[in-house]
C-alpha positions in Angstrom: -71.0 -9.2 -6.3 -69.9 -8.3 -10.1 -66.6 -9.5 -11.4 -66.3 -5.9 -11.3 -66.9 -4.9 -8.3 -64.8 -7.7 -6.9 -61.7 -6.1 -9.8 -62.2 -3.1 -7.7 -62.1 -5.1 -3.9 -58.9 -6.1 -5.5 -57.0 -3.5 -7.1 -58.0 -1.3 -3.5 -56.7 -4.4 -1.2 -53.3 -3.4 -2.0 -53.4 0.3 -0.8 -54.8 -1.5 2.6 -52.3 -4.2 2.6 -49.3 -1.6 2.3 -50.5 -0.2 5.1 -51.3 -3.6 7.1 -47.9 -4.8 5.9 -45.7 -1.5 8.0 -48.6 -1.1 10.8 -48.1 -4.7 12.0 -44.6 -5.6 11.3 -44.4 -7.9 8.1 -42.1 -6.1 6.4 -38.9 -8.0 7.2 -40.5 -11.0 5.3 -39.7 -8.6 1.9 -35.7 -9.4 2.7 -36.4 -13.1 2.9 -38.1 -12.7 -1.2 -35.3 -10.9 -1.9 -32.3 -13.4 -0.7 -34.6 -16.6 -2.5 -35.0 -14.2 -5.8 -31.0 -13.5 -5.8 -30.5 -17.1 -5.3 -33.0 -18.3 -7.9 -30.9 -15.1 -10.6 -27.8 -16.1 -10.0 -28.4 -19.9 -9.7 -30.0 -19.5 -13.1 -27.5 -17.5 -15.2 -24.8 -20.2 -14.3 -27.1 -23.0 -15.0 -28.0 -21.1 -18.6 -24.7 -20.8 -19.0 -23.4 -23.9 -18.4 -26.8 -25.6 -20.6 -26.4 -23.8 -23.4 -22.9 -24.4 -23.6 -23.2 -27.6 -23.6 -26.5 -28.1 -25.9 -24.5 -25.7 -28.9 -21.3 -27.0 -29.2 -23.3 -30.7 -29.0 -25.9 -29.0 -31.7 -23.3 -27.3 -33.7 -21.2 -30.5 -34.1 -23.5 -32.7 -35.3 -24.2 -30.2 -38.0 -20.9 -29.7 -38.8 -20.7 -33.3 -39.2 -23.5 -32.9 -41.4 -21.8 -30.7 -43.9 -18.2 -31.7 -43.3 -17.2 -29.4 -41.6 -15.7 -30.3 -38.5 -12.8 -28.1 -36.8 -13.2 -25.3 -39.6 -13.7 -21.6 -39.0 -17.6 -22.3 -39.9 -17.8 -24.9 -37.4 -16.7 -22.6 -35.1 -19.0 -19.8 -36.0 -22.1 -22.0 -36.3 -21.2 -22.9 -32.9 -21.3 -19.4 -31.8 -24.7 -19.1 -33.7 -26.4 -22.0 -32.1 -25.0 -20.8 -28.5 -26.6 -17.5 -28.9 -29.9 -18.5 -30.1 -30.0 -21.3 -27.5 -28.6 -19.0 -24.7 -32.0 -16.5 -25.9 -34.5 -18.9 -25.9 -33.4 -20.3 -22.5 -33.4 -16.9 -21.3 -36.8 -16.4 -22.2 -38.1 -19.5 -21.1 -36.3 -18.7 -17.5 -38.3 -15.2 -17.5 -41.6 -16.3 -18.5 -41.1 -18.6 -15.8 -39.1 -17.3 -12.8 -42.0 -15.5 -10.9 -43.4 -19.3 -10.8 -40.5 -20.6 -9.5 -40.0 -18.2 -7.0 -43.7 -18.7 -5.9 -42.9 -22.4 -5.6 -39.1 -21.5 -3.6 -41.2 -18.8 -0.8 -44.4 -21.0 -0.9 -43.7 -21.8 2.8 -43.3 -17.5 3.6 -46.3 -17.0 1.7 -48.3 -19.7 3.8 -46.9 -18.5 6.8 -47.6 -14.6 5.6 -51.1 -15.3 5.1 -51.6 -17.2 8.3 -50.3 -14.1 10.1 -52.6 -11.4 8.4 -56.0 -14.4 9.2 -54.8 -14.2 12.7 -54.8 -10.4 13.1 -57.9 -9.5 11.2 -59.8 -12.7 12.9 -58.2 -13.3 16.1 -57.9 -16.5 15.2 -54.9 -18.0 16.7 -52.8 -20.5 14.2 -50.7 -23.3 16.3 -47.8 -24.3 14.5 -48.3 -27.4 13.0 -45.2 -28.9 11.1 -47.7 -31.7 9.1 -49.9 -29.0 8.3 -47.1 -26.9 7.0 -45.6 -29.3 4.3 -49.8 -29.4 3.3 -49.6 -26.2 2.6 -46.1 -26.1 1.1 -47.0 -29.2 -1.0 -50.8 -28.1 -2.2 -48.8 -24.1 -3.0 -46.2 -25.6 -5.1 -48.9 -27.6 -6.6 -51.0 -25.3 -7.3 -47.9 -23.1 -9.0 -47.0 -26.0 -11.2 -50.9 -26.7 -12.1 -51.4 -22.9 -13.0 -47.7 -22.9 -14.7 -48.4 -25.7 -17.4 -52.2 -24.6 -18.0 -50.5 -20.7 -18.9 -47.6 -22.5 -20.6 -50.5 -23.8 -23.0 -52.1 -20.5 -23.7 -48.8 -19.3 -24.6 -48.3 -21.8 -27.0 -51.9 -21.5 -28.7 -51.6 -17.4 -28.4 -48.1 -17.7 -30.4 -49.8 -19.1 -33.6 -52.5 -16.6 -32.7 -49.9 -13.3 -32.8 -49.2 -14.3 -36.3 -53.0 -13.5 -37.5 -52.4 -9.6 -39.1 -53.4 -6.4 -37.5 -54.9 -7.9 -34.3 -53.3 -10.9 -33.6 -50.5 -9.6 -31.8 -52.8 -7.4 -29.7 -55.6 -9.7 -28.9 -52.7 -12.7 -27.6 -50.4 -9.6 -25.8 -53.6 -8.8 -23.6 -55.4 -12.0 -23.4 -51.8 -13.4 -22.0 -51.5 -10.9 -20.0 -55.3 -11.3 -18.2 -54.7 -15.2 -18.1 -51.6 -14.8 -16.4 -52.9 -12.1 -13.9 -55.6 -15.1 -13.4 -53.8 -17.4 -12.4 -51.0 -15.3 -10.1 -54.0 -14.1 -8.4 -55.2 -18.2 -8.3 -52.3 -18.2 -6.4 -52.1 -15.8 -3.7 -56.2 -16.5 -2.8 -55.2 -20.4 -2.6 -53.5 -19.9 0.3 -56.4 -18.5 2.2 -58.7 -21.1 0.5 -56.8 -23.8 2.0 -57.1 -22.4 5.6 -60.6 -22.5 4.9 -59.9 -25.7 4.5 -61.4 -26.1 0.8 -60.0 -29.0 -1.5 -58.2 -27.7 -4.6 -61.4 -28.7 -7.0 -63.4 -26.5 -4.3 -60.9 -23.7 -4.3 -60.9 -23.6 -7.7 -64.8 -23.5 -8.0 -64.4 -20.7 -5.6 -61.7 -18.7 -7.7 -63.8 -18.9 -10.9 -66.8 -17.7 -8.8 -64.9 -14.6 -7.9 -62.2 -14.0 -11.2 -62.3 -10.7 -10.5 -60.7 -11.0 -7.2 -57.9 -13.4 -8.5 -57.4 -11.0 -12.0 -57.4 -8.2 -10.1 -54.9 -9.1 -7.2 -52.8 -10.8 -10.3 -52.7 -7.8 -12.7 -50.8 -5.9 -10.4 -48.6 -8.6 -9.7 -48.1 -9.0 -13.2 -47.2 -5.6 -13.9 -44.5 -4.8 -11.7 -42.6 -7.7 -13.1 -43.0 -6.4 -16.4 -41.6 -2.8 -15.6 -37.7 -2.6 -17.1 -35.2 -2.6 -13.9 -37.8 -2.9 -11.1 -39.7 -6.2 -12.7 -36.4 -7.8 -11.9 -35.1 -5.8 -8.7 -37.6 -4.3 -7.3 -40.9 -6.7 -7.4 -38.9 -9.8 -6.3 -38.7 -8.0 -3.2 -42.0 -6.4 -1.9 -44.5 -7.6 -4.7 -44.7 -11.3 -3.5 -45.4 -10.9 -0.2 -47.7 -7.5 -0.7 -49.9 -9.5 -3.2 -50.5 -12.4 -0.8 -51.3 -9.9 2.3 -53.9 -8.2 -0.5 -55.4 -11.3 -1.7 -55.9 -12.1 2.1 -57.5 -8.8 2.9 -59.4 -9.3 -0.1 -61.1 -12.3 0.5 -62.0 -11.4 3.9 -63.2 -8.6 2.5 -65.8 -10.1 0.2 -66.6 -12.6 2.9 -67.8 -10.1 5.5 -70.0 -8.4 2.8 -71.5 -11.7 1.5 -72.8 -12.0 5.3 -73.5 -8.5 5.3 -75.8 -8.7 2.5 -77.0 -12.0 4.1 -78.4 -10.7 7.3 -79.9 -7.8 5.5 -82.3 -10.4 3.7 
């Protein structure tokens, strides 16, 4: 199957897994996101605040000290300066990572999620296993951090890219945004890899064998958390879960047809 065929298996998962999500019940794991993302907002403004606080007036005195200027109005001003830019960048380096971090703090829902939508397409009954739990907690958050740092890298390189004229900015906006809707997608399939019971370097022979599955289950993933208001109300609440249930159905969904094609040959 084409990576774009497989972009299309994707993108149509999550019309099926809406409706999978309200036919069987899953819905109440959406308030469960939403309590974890409120925690992870509000634990991270008062952490901002209280870091860049802390890193400006240390920054802005030993400037001051610098220029001899400690305890005059331009002290105080260049620590206002240096708390604002600081309090910015922070920001920005919380945003560009929160949906990470709340994939790592709901890694154990979006195992459990998962399990539950195998077990009603398959029949398959999963036993609760407590060991096999923390594997699949562990190997999620993992996987999050893996994917995090490699993305963290393109960001870098597509900075000093965006700088190029005309095109730079452009060619790194959309190439960021496919690389990121890679590896959210990496994600959501891992979980069903691992309950295949595939090792990481298999699942991720298995991901790059089908990147149109994992950037199409990740592009919409990415895009609700870019939308103004709903990226940061909204999609912390239904997108999580409803990407994992897609990527589930997905992969299931490319399975059968792979045997389907098989016992037509």
């Amino acid at each position: 199957m084409s990576n774009w065929k497989q972009l299309g298996v994707a993108l149509s998962s999550y019309g099926k897994a809406l409706d999978f999500i309200f036919r069987h019940g899953l819905w109440k794991f959406f308030f469960i996101s939403l309590f974890v993302s409120l925690v992870l907002w509000i634990g991270g403004y008062y952490a901002i605040d209280a870091f860049s606080e802390t890193l400006s007036e240390w920054v802005g005195g030993i400037v001051a000290g610098w220029f001899g200027m400690d305890g005059s109005g331009l002290s105080s001003v260049l620590e206002w300066v240096f708390s604002f830019l600081i309090t910015i960048l922070t920001w920005y380096v919380f945003l560009t990572l929160h949906k990470y971090i709340l994939l790592i703090l709901i890694s154990p829902l979006m195992a459990y999620v998962s399990e539950k939508v195998d077990e009603i397409i398959t029949g398959k009954k999963y036993p609760f296993n407590g060991d096999q739990l923390m594997r699949d907690v562990v190997r999620g958050i993992g996987i999050s951090l893996r994917n995090m740092c490699i993305e963290l890298g393109f960001m870098v390189l597509f900075f000093f890219v965006s700088f190029i004229p005309l095109i730079g900015t452009i060619v790194s906006m959309v190439c960021m945004f496919m690389i990121s809707s890679y590896f959210y997608g990496f994600a959501m399939m891992d979980y069903t890899n691992e309950r295949r019971k595939l090792s990481i370097s298999q699942s991720v022979a298995f991901i790059g064998q089908h990147r149109g599955l994992a950037i199409g289950n990740g592009m919409i993933f990415s895009v609700f958390f870019i939308l103004p208001f709903i990226g940061k109300l909204i999609a912390p609440l239904i997108v999580p879960i409803w990407s994992v249930v897609a990527a589930t159905l997905a992969i299931n969904e490319v399975i059968d047809l792979k045997k389907a094609y098989a016992e037509k040959k």
